[in-house]
C-alpha positions in Angstrom: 0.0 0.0 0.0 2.8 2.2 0.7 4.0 2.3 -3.2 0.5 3.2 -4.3 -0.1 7.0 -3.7 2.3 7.3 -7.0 -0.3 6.5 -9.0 -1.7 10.3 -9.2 1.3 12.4 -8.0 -0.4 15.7 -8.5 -3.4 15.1 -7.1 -1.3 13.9 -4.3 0.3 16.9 -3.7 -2.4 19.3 -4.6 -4.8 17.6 -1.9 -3.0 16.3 1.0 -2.5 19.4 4.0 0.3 21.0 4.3 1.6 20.8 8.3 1.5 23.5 10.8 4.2 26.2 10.5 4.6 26.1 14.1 5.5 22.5 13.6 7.6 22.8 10.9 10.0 25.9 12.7 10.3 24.1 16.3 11.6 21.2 14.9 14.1 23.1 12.7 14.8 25.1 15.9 16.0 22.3 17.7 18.2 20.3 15.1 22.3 21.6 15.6 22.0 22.0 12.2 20.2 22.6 8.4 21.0 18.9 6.8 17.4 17.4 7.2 16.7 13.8 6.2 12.8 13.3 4.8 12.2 9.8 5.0 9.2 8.9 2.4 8.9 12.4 1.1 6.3 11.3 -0.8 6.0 14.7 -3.7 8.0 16.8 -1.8 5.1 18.3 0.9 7.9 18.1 4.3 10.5 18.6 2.2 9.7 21.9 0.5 8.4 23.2 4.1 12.4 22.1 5.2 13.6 24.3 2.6 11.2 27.5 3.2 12.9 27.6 6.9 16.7 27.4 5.7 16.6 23.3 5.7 19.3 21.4 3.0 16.9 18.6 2.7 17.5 15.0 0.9 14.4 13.1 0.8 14.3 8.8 0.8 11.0 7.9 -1.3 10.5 4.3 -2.2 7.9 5.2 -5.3 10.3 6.6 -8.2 6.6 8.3 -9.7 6.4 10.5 -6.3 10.3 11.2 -6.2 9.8 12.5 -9.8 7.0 15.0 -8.6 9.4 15.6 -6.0 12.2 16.7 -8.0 10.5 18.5 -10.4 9.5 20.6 -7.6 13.5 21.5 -6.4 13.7 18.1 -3.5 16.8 15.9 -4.1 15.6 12.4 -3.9 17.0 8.9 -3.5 14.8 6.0 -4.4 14.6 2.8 -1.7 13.2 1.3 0.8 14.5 3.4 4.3 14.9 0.0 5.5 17.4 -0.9 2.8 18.4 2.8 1.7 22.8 3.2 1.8 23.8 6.3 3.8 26.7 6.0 2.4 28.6 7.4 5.6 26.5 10.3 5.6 25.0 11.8 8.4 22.1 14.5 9.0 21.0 17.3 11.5 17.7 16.2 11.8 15.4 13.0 10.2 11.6 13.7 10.0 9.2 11.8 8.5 5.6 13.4 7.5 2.7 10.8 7.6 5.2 7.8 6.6 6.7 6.5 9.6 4.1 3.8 10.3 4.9 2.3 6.8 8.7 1.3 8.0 9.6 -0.9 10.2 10.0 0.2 13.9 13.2 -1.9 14.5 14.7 -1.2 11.8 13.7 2.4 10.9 15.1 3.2 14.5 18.3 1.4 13.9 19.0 3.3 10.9 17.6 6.6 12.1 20.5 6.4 14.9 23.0 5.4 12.4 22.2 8.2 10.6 21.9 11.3 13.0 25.1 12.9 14.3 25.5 13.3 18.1 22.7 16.1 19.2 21.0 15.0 16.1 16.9 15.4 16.1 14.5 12.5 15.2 10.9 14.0 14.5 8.2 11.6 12.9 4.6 13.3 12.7 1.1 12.8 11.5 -2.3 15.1 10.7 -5.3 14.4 12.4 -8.4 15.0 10.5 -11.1 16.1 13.0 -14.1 16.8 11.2 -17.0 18.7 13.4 -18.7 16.6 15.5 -22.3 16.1 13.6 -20.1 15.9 10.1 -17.3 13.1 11.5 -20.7 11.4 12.6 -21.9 11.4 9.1 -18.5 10.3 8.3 -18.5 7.0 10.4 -22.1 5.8 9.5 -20.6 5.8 5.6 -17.9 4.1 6.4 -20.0 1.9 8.3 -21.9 1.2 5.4 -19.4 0.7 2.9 -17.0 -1.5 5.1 -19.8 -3.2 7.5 -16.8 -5.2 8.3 -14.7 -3.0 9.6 -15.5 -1.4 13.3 -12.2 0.5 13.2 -12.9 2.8 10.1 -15.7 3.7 11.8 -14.3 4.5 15.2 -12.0 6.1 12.9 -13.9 7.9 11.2 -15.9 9.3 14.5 -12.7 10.2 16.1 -9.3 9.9 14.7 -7.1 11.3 17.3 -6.7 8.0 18.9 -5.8 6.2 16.0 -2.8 7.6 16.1 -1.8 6.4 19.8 -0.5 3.1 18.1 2.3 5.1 15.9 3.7 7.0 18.3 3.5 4.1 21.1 5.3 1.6 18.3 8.0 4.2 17.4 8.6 5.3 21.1 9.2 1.9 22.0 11.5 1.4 18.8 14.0 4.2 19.7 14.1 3.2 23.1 14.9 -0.6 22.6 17.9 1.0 20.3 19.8 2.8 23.9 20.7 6.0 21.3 18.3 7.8 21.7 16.9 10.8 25.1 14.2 13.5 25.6 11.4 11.7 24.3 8.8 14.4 23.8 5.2 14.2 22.0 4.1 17.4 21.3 1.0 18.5 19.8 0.0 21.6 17.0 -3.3 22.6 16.4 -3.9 23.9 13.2 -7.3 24.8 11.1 -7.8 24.2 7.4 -11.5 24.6 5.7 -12.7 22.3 3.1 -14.9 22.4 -0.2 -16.7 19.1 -1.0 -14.6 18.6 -3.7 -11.3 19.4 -2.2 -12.0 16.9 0.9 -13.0 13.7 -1.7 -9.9 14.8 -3.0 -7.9 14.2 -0.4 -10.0 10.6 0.5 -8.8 9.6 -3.0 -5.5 9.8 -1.7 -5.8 8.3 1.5 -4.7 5.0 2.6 -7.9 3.5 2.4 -8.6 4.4 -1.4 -6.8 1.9 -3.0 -8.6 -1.0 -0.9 -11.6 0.4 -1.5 -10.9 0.4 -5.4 -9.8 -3.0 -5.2 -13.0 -4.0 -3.7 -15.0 -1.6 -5.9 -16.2 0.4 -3.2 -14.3 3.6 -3.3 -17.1 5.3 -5.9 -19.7 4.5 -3.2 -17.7 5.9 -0.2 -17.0 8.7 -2.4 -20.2 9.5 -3.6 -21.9 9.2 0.4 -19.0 11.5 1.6 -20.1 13.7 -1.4 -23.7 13.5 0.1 -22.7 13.9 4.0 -21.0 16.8 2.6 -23.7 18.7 0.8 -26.0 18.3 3.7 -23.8 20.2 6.0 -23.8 23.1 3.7 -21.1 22.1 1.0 -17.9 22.5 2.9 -16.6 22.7 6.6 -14.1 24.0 8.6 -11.3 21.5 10.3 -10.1 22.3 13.9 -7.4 19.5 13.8 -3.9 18.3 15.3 -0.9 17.7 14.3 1.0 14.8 16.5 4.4 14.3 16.7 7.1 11.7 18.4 10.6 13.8 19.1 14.0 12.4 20.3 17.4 13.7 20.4 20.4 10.9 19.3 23.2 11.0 22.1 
């Protein structure tokens, strides 16, 4: 699933948020230095925020169609697998990852992440949360319920998202720790507000996680066109009063 957002680059990059500034500048802030690892930089969304702050970024994308968008758009990127990407001896300031972490794996991402930070070096992995309004995220989880009666976490999901995160930020916690390289622990949290059109938000389901299951299963028009439909009855767009999460570790 992880080498299948490719398959529409743009509409990748023209739909999925971009993270909170405030975000963005504290971890910046905190690295000793500018050389900034993105791991899965996807189209270039972490990356280009890096660079607007001062950041020398090289991203690590295992999809050669998103590290095309990517370098089209002024990212240097590597293709592979982090788990099997060559450093090469070289080491970095500061390794985020935006949305991607969850799709390495924990022992072996954290192995490598402490390979390839310099002493003082800053880890920072982070998601989005999508919080729609309370009567609209209710909407939200009985169409999911519809279209994957199966499936009680999309719906809980759906309802409230926050604590779907809990699991990626418990999994790569524990993963640093079990390494020894790795002190000050922190999860902060950013708010941040973003309004949607109907269109613009089944835009950015199209490139969720979920859309490529649901296409498999030829079920993504119908989730689509009920989100559509949730959508319109609130009024035709809304207003997002989200978080951003965020696991952050300094290399010793």
């Amino acid at each position: 699933m992880a080498e299948s957002f490719g398959a529409d680059a743009e509409l990748y990059d023209r739909a999925r948020p971009r993270y909170p500034t405030d975000l963005i500048e504290a971890i910046a802030a905190s690295a000793p230095g500018v050389a900034v690892l993105d791991v899965g930089c996807g189209t270039g969304i972490v990356a280009r925020q890096f660079q607007a702050v001062g950041g020398r970024v090289l991203g690590v994308e295992v999809d050669e169609r998103m590290a095309a968008f990517a370098r089209a758009t002024g990212v240097e990127v590597e293709v592979s697998a982090f788990e099997s990407w060559e450093p090469a001896g070289r080491t970095f300031d500061v390794l985020v990852a935006g949305m991607t972490w969850h799709w390495i794996d924990p022992s072996v991402g954290a192995a490598k992440a402490a390979e390839v930070l310099g002493p003082g070096g800053r880890f920072a992995v982070f998601w989005y949360v999508l919080q729609p309004p309370p009567e609209l995220g209710a909407a939200f989880a009985a169409v999911h319920r519809e279209v994957l009666p199966d499936s009680p976490v999309n719906s809980q999901v759906a309802a409230s998202p926050l604590g779907a995160y809990e699991h990626f930020l418990d999994r790569a916690a524990d993963s640093l720790t079990a390494t020894g390289a790795f002190t000050d622990l922190e999860r902060p949290t950013y708010p941040w507000t973003c309004h949607y059109t109907r269109d613009e938000w089944l835009d950015q389901l199209r490139t969720s996680g979920l859309a490529k299951p649901l296409a498999d299963a030829g079920k993504l028009d119908k989730m689509l066109k009920l989100t559509g439909a949730a959508i319109d009855a609130a009024g035709g767009s809304f207003t997002l009063d989200s978080t951003a999460v965020a696991l952050t570790a300094t290399r010793t």
